[in-house]
N, C-alpha and C positions, 0 to 999 in steps of 0.2 A: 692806212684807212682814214679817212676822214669823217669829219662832220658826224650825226646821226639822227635817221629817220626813226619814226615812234610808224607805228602798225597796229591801226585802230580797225579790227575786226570782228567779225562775227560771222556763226555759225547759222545751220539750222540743220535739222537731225531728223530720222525717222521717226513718229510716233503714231500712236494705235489710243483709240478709248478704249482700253481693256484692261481687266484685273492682272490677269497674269502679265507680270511683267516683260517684254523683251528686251535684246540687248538693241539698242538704238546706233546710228550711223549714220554720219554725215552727209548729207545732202545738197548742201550749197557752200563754200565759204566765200565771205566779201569782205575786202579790207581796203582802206586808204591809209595812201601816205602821205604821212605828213611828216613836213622839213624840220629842222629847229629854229626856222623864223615862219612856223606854224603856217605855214602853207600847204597846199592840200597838189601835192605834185602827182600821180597819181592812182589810178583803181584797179584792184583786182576783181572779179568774180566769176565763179565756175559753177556747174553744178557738180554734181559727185552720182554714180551710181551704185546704189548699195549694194554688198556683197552678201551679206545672209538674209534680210528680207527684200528680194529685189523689186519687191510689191509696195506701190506708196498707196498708203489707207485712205478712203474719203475723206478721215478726219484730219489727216495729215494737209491735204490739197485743201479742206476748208480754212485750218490756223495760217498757211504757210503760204498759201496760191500755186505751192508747187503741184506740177503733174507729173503723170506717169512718164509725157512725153518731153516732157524737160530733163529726165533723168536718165532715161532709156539710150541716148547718144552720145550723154559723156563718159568720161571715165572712171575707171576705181579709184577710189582713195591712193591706190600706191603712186598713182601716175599724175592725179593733180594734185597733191598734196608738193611733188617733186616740181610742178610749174611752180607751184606756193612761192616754193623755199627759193627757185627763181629769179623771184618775181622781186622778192624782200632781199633776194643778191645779200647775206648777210655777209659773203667772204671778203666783200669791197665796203659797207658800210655797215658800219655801226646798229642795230636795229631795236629797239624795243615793241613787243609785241604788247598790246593793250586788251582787254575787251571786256565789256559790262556784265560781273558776274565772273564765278570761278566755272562755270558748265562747259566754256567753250576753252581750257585750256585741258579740263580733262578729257572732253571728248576728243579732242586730237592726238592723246598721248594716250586714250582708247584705242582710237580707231591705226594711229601707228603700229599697238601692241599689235592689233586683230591682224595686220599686212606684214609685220616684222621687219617695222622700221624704226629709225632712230631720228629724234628732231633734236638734233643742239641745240638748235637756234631759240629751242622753245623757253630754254633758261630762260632765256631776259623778259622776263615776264612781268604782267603788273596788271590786279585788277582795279580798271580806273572808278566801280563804281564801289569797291572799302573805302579807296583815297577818298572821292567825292564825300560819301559818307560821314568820314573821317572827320573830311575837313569842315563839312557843315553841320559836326557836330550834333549827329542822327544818331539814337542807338541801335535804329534800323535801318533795314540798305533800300536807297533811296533809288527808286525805278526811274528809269532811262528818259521816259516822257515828262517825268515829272522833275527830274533835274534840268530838263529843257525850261520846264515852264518856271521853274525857279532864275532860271539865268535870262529869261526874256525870250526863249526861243521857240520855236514854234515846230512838232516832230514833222516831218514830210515825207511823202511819201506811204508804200506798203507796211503796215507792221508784220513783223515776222517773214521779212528776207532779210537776208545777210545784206545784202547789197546796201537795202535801204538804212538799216539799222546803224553799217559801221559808218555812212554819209554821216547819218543823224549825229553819233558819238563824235564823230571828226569834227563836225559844227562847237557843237557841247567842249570838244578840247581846245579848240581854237577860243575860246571865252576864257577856260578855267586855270591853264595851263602855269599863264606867267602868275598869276593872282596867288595858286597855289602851288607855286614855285617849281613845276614839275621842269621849266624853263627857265635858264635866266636871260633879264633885261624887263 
């Protein structure tokens, strides 16, 4: 096994403005890879079809830009979540999974429970935006756009897809990484 890639991704899920709560599910995930000489080699993204509300809300399509018809032709969580694991080839390299916020490692280990599946891979886990926090010395967790604009960068892109978000984070690690030594050199 050599070398190892980090997998800066991100989610995005069903939601509803309603009181009563539902259980939420997967709907996009995006992720880049990046090398350990921080290079962005590179990109996943899928959508996902939900399996118990297979209806996406107005409210969901207005946060997310997702549609009904974005969702309607791909597959279940069991079947991309299986391109995922892939895609990240964790049994040839090394992989660490990244992503801003602890929401999107349990929704995956949600939405696994819901299909009755199993993610190894999901151990190597790290949420980059405590670290961030951590290290800049916040007693609060320091939002995604706003750790951009602390490091000089600038968010692009949609907010609230996956696709866009884990670019954005991958930008953000490629600054943060050696500084706060998640790399060395």
């Amino acid at each position: 096994m050599s070398g190892r890639h980090f997998i800066i991704y991100d989610l995005e899920a069903t939601c509803w403005r309603s009181p009563k709560p539902k259980q939420v599910e997967v709907i996009e995930i995006g992720a880049v890879k990046v090398n350990e000489h921080l290079e962005i080699i590179d990109e996943f993204c899928a959508f996902v079809k939900p399996t118990l509300h297979p209806k996406i809300s107005p409210f969901c399509t207005k946060l997310t830009s997702i549609t009904q018809r974005d969702v309607d032709p791909a597959g279940h969580f069991d079947e991309v979540v299986l391109d995922f694991e892939d895609w990240i080839n964790p049994n040839e390299v090394r992989a660490v999974l990244m992503s801003w916020g602890e929401f999107d490692k349990r929704q995956l280990l949600l939405d696994a429970k819901l299909h009755q599946l199993e993610l190894p891979w999901l151990r190597y886990h790290a949420c980059l935006q405590m670290h961030y926090s951590r290290w800049k010395g916040s007693k609060n967790q320091i939002g995604l756009k706003n750790a951009m604009q602390m490091e000089g960068l600038e968010y692009s892109g949609t907010q609230h897809r996956a696709i866009e978000d884990a670019r954005n984070m991958a930008r953000l690690f490629q600054v943060v990484a050696r500084p706060m030594s998640l790399v060395e050199g």
